[in-house]
Structures are given as C-alpha cells and as structure tokens.
VOBA-1610 file (N, C-alpha, C; in pm, whole numbers, padded with zeros to 5 digits, always signed):
BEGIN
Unk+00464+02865-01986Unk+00341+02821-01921Unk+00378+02740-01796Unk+00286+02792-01687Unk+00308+02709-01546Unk+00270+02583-01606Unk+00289+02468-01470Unk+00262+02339-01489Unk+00184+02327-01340Unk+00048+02312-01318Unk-00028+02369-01174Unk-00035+02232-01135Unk+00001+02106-01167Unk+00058+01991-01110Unk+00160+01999-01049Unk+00257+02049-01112Unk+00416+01988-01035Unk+00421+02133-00977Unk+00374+02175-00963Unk+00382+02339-00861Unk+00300+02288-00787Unk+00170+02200-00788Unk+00100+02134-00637Unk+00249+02090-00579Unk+00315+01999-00672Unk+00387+01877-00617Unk+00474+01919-00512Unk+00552+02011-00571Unk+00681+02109-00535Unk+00626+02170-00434Unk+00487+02237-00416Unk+00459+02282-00307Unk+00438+02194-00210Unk+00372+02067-00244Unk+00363+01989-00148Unk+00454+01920-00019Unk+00611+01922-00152Unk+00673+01852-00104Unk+00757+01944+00020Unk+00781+02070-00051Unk+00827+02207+00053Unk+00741+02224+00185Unk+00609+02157+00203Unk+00521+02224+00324Unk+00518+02096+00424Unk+00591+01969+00337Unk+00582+01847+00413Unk+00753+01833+00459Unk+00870+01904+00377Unk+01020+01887+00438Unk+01033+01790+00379Unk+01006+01726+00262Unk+01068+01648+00171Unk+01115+01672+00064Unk+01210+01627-00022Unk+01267+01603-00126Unk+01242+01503-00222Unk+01226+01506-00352Unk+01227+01372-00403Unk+01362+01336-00418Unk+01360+01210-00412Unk+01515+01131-00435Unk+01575+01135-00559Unk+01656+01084-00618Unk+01685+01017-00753Unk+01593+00933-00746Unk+01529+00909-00861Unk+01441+00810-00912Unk+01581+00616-00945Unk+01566+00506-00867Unk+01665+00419-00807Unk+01659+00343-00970Unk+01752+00292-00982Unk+01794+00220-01098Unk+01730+00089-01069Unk+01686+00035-01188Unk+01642-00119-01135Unk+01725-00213-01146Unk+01698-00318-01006Unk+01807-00370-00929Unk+01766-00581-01058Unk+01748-00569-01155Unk+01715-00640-01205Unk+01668-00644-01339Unk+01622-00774-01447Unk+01582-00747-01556Unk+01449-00657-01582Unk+01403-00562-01574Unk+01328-00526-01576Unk+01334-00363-01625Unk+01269-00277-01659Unk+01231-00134-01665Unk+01148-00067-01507Unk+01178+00054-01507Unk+01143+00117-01422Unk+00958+00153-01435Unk+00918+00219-01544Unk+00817+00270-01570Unk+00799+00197-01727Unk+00676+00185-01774Unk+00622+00165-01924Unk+00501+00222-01936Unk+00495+00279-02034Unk+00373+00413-02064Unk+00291+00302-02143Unk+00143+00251-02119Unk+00066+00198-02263Unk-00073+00247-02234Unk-00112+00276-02349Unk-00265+00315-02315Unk-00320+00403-02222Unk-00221+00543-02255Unk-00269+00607-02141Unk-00243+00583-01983Unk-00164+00500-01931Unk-00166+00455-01859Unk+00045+00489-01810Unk+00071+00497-01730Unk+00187+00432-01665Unk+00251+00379-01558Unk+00241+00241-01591Unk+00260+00148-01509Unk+00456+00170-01432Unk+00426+00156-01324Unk+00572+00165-01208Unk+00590+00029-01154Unk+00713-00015-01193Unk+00772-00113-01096Unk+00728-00100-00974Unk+00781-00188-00947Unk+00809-00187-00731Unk+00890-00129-00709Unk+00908-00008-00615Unk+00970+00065-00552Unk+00994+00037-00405Unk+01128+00031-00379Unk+01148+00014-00232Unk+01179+00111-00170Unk+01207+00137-00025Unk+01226+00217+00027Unk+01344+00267+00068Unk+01429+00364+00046Unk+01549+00432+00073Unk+01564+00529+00159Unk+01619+00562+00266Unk+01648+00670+00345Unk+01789+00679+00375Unk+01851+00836+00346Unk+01955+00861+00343Unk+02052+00763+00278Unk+02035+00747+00160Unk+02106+00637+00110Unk+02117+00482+00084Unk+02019+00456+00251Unk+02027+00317+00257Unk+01884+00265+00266Unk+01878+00137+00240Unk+01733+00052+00211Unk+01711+00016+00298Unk+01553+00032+00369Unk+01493+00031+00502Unk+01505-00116+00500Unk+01513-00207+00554Unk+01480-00374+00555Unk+01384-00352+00697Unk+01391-00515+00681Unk+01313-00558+00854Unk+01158-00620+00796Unk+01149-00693+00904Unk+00992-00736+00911Unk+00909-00694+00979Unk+00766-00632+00961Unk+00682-00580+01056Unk+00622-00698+01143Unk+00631-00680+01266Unk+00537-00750+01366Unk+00661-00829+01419Unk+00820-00827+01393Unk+00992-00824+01410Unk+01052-00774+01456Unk+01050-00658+01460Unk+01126-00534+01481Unk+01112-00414+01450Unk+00995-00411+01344Unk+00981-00302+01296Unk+00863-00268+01322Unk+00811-00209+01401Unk+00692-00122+01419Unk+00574-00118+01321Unk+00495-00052+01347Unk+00384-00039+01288Unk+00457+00114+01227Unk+00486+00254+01264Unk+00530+00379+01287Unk+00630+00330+01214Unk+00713+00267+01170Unk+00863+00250+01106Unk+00809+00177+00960Unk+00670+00090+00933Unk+00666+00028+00836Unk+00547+00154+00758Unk+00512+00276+00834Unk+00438+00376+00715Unk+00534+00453+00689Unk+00652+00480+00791Unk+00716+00548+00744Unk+00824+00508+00564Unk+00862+00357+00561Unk+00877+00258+00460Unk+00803+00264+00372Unk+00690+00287+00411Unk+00554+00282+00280Unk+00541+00435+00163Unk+00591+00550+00278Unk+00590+00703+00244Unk+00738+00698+00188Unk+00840+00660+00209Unk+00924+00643+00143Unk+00942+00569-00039Unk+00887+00467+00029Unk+00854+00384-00149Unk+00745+00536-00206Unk+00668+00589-00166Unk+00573+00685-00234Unk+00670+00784-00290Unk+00727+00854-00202Unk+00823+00950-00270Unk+00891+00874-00393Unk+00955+00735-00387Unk+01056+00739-00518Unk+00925+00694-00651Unk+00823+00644-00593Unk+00711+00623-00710Unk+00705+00765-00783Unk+00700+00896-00702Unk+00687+01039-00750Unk+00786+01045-00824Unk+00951+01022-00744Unk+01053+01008-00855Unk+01043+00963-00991Unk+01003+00863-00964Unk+01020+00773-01080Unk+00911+00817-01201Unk+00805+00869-01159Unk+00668+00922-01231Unk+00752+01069-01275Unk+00867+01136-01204Unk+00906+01276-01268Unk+01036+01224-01345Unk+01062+01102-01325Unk+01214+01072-01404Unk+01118+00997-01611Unk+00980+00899-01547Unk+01014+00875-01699Unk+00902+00924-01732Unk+00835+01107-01692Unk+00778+01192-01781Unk+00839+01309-01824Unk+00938+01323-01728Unk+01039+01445-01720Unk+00944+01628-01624Unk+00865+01489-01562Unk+00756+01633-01496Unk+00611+01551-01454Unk+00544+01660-01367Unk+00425+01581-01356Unk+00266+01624-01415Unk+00290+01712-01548Unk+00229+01765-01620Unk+00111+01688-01699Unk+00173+01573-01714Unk+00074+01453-01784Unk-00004+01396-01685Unk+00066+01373-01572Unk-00057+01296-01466Unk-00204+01415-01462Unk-00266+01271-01477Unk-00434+01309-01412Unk-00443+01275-01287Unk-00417+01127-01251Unk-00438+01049-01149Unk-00400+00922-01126Unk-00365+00946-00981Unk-00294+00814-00948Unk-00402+00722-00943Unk-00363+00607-00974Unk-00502+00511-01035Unk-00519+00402-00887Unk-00415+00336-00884Unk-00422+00218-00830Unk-00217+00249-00716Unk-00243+00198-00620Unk-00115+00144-00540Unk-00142-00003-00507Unk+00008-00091-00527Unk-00007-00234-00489Unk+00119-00165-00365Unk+00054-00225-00276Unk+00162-00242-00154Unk+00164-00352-00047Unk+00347-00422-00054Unk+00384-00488-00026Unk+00432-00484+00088Unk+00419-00602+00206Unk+00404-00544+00335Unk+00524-00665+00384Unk+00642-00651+00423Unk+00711-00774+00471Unk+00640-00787+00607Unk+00594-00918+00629Unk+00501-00909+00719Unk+00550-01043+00832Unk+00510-01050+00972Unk+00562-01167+01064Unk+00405-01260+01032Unk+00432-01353+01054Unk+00276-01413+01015Unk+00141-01375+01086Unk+00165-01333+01237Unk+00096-01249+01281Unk+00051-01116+01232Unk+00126-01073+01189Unk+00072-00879+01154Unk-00015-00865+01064Unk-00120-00823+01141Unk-00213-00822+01042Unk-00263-00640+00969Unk-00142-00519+01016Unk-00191-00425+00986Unk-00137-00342+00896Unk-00149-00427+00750Unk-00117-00400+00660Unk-00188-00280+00564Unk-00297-00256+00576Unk-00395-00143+00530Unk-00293+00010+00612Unk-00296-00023+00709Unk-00229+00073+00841Unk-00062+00177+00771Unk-00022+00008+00725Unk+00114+00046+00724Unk+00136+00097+00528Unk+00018+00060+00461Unk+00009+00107+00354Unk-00013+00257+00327Unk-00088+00330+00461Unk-00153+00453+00440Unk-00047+00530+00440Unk+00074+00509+00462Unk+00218+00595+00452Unk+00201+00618+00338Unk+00190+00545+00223Unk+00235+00619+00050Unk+00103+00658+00041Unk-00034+00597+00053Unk-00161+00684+00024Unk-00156+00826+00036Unk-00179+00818+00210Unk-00159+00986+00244Unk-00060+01083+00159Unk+00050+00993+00130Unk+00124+01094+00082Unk+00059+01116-00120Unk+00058+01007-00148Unk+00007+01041-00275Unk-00124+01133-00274Unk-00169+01192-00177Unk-00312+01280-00156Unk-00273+01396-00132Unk-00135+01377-00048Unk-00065+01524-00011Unk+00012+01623-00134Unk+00047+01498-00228Unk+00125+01525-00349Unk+00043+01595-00443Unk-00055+01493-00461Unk-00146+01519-00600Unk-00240+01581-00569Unk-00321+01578-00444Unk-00445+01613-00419Unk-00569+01503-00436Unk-00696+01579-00477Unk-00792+01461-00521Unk-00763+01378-00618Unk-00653+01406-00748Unk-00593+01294-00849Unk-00551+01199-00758Unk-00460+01217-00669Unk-00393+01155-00579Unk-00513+01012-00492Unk-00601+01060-00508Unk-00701+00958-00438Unk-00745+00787-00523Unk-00696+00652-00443Unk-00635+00587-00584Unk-00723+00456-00535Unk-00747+00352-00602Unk-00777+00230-00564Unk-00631+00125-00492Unk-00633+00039-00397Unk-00525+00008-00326Unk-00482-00162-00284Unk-00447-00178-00289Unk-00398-00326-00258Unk-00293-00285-00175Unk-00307-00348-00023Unk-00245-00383+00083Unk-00190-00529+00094Unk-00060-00577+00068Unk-00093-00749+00125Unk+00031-00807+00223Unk+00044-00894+00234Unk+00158-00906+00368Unk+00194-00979+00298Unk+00357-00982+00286Unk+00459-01092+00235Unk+00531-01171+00344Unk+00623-01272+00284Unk+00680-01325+00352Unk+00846-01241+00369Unk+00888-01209+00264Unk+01014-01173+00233Unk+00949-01104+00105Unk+01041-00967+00107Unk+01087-00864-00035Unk+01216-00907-00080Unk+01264-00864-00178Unk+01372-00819-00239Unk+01419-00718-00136Unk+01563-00823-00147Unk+01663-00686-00102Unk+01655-00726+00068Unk+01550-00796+00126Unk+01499-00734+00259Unk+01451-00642+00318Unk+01343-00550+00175Unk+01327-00442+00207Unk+01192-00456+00252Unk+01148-00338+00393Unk+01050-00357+00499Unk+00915-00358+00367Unk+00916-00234+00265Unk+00745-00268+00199Unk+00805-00233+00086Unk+00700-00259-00034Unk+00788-00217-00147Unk+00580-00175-00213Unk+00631-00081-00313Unk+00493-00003-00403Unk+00539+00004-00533Unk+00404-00053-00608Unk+00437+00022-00717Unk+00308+00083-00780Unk+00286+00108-00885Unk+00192+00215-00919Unk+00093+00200-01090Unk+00001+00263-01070Unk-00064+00285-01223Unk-00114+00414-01230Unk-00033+00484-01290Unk-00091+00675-01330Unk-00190+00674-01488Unk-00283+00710-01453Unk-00350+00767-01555Unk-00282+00918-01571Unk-00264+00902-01809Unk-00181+01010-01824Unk-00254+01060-01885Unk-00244+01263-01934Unk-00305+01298-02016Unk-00207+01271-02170Unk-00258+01333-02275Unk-00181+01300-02422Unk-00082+01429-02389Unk-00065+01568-02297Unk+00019+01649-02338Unk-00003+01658-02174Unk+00105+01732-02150Unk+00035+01799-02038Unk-00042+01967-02022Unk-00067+01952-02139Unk-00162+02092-02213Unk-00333+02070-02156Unk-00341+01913-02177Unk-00483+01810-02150Unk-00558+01862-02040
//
C-alpha cells in the first residue's frame, strides 16, 4: 500500500531541489521527538547547511533573505526528525503549531517575515495539513549561535491506515 503523505512529501521535496537531512542528534539532555496523546511534540531544531550550523544575528549581518532561508532549513530537519521518530510520514494529519525562534538585534522587528521560511515550506511539504498555528519571537542569543531555531507539534493518526 502507497503512503499518499510521504509521496506528497517526496514529491514535494523533488519539485522544490531539496533533500531531507539526517534527522541531528540532540546536542543536550533532552530527546528529539515524544509522541503523547496523539500528538508529537519536536524539540528545537536548528539550522544546518552543508554540514554546518547557520549562526548570526538578524538585523547583524544576517539579512532578512538569509534568516528565512535559516527558518526553511530548521523546517526541513523538523520533517527529518518527524520521518526519523515515525519511520515515515504516514501518521501525520497535521502540522499543528510552529514555535520559531528568531536570534534577533534589538531592533529587528521582522520576525513573522523571517518565520515564513519553515511555514511556507511546511505547506509545500504537507499541503493544507501543513497549514499550522505559529509563534514568531525574537531572541537574544540561541544555542550554538544558531541564526533561528523551530520546533514543532504534529497531530498523529493511530496507524497510518487512519
């Protein structure tokens, strides 16, 4: 039996020239993903390209254009991480909620802006599941020094038969 989720996904990701990553080990005491109630909750995910972790502060050095691109990055390894601890994306219904973390200069105020990098992409991925409630907020400093960091709440089905 097809899986007409992760064949959106896979298609999605083929018509956009992306890959998902390895889903990143956590850099601390913590778990990656925890399934309760239907629900699975994602760490914070930072952003990786070609190996290395985007840093920088927006409204610093880093653009407005460099901090969605940071934001679409954390989205992809959230996908990772959603295909590493279901083993597929058969159970998702819908992406529920994104918290996104904005390393921000005290000035920058365009944090909604620089969030729409993982939105869009979670819409491109999933489709209308993909359409989520959102928290944008500006930090002072991430972990790591990384430019934004996301994490996530998927509403699951009980099989992916559901």
């Amino acid at each position: 039996m097809t899986d007409p989720v992760a064949d959106h996904v896979e298609r999605a990701l083929a018509d956009l020239g992306l890959t998902l990553p390895k889903a990143a080990a956590p850099v601390a005491a913590y778990v990656p993903a925890v399934e309760a109630g239907g629900l699975l909750h994602l760490s914070g995910q930072l952003p990786f390209k070609d190996g290395a972790l985007v840093t920088g502060r927006l409204g610093e050095g880093l653009s407005l254009e460099e901090g969605q691109e940071a934001a679409r990055l954390c989205g992809l390894m959230v996908a990772a991480q959603i295909k590493a601890a279901l083993g597929g994306f058969g159970r998702v219904r819908r992406i529920v909620k994104l918290g996104v973390y904005v390393n921000s200069a005290p000035d920058f105020t365009q944090q909604p802006q620089v969030a729409n990098g993982a939105s869009e992409l979670m819409v491109a991925l999933f489709g209308d599941a993909g359409r989520h409630a959102r928290s944008a907020v500006g930090v002072p400093v991430l972990p790591l020094g990384a430019a934004v960091e996301v994490d996530a709440i998927v509403e699951l089905s009980a099989s992916a038969l559901d």
